[in-house]
N, C-alpha and C positions, 0 to 999 in steps of 0.2 A: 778222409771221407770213407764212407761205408762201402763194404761192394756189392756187387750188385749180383741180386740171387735170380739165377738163369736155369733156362729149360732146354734143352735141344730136342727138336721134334719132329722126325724122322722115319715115314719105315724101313727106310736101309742103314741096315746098321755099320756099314762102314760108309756112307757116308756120315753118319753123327759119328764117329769115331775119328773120320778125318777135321771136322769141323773142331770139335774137342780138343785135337790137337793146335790147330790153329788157333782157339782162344784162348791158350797157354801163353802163350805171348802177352796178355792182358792181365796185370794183375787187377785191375778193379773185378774183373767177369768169373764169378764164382758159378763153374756147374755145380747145380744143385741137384741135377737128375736130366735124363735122358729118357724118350718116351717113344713108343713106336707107333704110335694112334692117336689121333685126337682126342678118345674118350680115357687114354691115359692122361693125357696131356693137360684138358679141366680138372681131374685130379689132384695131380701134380700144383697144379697153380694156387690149389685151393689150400693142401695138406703144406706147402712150401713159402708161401706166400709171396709167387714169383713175381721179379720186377719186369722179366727180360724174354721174353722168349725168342731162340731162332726157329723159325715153322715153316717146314717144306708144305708147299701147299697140294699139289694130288699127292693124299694116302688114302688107301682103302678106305669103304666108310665115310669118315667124316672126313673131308677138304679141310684144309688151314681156313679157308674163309669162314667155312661154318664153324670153326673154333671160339674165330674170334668173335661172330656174330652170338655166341652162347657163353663169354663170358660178360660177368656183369661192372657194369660203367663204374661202381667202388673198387673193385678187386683190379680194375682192368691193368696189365701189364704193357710194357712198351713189346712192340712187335715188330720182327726183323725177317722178311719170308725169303726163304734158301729154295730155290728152283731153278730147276736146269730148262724152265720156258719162260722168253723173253715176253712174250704177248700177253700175259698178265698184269703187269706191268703197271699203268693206267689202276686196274681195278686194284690193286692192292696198299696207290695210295688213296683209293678213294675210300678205303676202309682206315685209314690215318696211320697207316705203319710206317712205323720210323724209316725204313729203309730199305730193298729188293734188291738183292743180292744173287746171282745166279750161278749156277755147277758149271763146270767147276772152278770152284771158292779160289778167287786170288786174293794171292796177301796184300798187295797196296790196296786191292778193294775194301778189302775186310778192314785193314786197318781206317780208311775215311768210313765206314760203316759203324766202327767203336767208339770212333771221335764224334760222329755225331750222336748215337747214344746215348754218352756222356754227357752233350750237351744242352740235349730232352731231357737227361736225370735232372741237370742242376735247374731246369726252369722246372719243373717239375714242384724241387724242392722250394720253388718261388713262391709257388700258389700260398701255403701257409701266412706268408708277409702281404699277398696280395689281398686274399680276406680281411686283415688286421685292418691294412688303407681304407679298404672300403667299411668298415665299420666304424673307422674314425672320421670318416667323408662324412658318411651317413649323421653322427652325432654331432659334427658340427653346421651341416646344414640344414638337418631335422630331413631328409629326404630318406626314404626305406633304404634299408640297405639291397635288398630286392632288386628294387629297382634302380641302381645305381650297378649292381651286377650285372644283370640284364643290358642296360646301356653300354658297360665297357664289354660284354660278351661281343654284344650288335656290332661294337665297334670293331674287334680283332677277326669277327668275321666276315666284314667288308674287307678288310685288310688280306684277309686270305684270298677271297675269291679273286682280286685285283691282282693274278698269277696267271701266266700261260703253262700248262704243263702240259711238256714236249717231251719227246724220246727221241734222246739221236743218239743212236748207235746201240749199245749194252747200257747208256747212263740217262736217268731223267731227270730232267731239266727243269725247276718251276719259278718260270722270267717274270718279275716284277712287270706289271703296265708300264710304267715309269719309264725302264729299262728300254721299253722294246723300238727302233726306231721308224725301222719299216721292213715286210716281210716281200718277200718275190718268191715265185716260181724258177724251178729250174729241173724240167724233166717230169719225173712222177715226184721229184722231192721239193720241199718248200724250206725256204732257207728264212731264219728269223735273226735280223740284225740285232743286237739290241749291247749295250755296255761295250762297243767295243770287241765284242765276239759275234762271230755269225755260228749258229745253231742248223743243223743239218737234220729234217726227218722225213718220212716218209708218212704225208698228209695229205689231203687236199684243203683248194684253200678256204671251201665250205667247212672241216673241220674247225680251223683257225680262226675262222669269224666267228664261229659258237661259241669261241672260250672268250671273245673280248667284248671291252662295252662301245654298241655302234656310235654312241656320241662321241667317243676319242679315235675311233681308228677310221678310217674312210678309203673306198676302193677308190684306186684313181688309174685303173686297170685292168683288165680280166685276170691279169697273173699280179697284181700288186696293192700290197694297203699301208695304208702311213699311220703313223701314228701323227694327228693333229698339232700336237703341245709340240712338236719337233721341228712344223714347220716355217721357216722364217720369213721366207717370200715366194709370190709366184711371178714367173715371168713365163711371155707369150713368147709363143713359136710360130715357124708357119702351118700352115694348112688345120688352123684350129686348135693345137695339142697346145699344152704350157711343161713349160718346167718347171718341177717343184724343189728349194733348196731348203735344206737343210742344216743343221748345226753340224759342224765339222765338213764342212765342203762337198757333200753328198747331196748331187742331182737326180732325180728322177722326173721321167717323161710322163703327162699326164694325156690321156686318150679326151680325145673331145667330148665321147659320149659320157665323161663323168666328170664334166666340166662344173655342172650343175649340182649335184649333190656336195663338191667341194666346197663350194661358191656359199655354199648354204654353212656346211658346220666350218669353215672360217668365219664367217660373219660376216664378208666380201663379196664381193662378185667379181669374177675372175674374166669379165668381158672389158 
């Protein structure tokens, strides 16, 4: 396979120098150039026809975000933002960068940072075969091709948004709905069960509810929310509360006062 023609973009030069060294280790990841500014760096993408860039995001001037909001959707490269602030975080994959990587660069990081790359490049190189399908959809059902893009776009975009994206700790997290089982409080942190793993961050649980759909998840507590499809039965307790069970033998306590709103998306009544 080809490699892949990268940018490093940087205005301290020894940090792009130690990055550089670090991507030595890869031989698919061709530097093609190093750039100390973003108005280098549009440059560079344009004169190089880059696939890749790393791009620190406060540099003089122009930010990494305003980079990438100035280049254009045919040229655009996969982007991988190198900062030494974690609290970006959030915004850098809401701009779809492969991956947020922070100073200073560990190598187990870096190397899950190049494996996924690689694994953006190869769906990437999908698209090509995915056009052909849909042209061949298209002629055999007499439906536009258009509009058959459109629909499977619609579709991988519900796909996406049916994701929690969390930050716990230095790594971000984006938990399938599916995945999640039920979330509790604990402190100023909110802990999100889900596969098997519990996820650690520091949210509130007003954040948490923003990111899910209210017809699958349901408070059944000021500090707790379930996901629905998880749950198998309820049983009564005294003084009002229920217990809610689980798949895999996980109980949780249900507060009276959201006895009602359960009652409703089970499609039960919990009295």
């Amino acid at each position: 396979m080809n490699n892949l023609r990268t940018l490093i973009v940087d205005d301290e030069s020894l940090a792009r120098r130690g990055l550089k060294l670090r991507l030595q280790r890869f031989p698919r990841i061709e530097i093609v150039a190093e750039c100390q500014n973003g108005r280098e760096a549009l440059a560079a993408v344009a004169e190089h026809q880059a696939e890749l860039l790393f791009l620190d995001i406060q540099m003089p001037g122009m930010d990494g975000f305003e980079v990438v909001r100035r280049l254009q959707d045919d040229a655009m490269p996969m982007v991988v933002f190198v900062t030494a602030f974690d609290h970006y975080a959030l915004e850098a994959f809401e701009v779809h960068a492969v991956d947020y990587v922070l100073k200073p660069v560990d190598e187990e990081r870096l190397e899950m940072t190049v494996k996924r790359v690689l694994e953006r490049h190869a769906q990437r190189h999908s698209e090509g075969e995915k056009q052909r399908l849909i042209e061949l959809v298209a002629q055999i059902t007499g439906e536009a091709a258009g509009r058959i893009e459109r629909l499977a776009a619609d579709g991988a975009a519900d796909r996406a948004r049916q994701r929690l994206v969390i930050r716990d700790g230095s790594a971000i997290h984006r938990v399938p709905w599916d995945d999640i089982e039920w979330i509790d409080a604990a402190g100023d942190y909110m802990c999100i069960h889900a596969g098997g793993a519990t996820h650690v961050t520091r949210a509130t649980m007003k954040e948490l509810e923003a990111g899910l759909d209210p017809r699958r998840f349901a408070r059944i507590h000021r500090s707790t929310l379930v996901n629905i499809d998880r749950v198998e039965k309820v049983l009564p307790l005294e003084n009002g509360k229920y217990q809610i069970c689980l798949g895999g033998g996980h109980r949780l306590t249900m507060s009276r006062g959201y006895r009602e709103q359960l009652g409703q998306l089970l499609g039960r009544t919990c009295a």
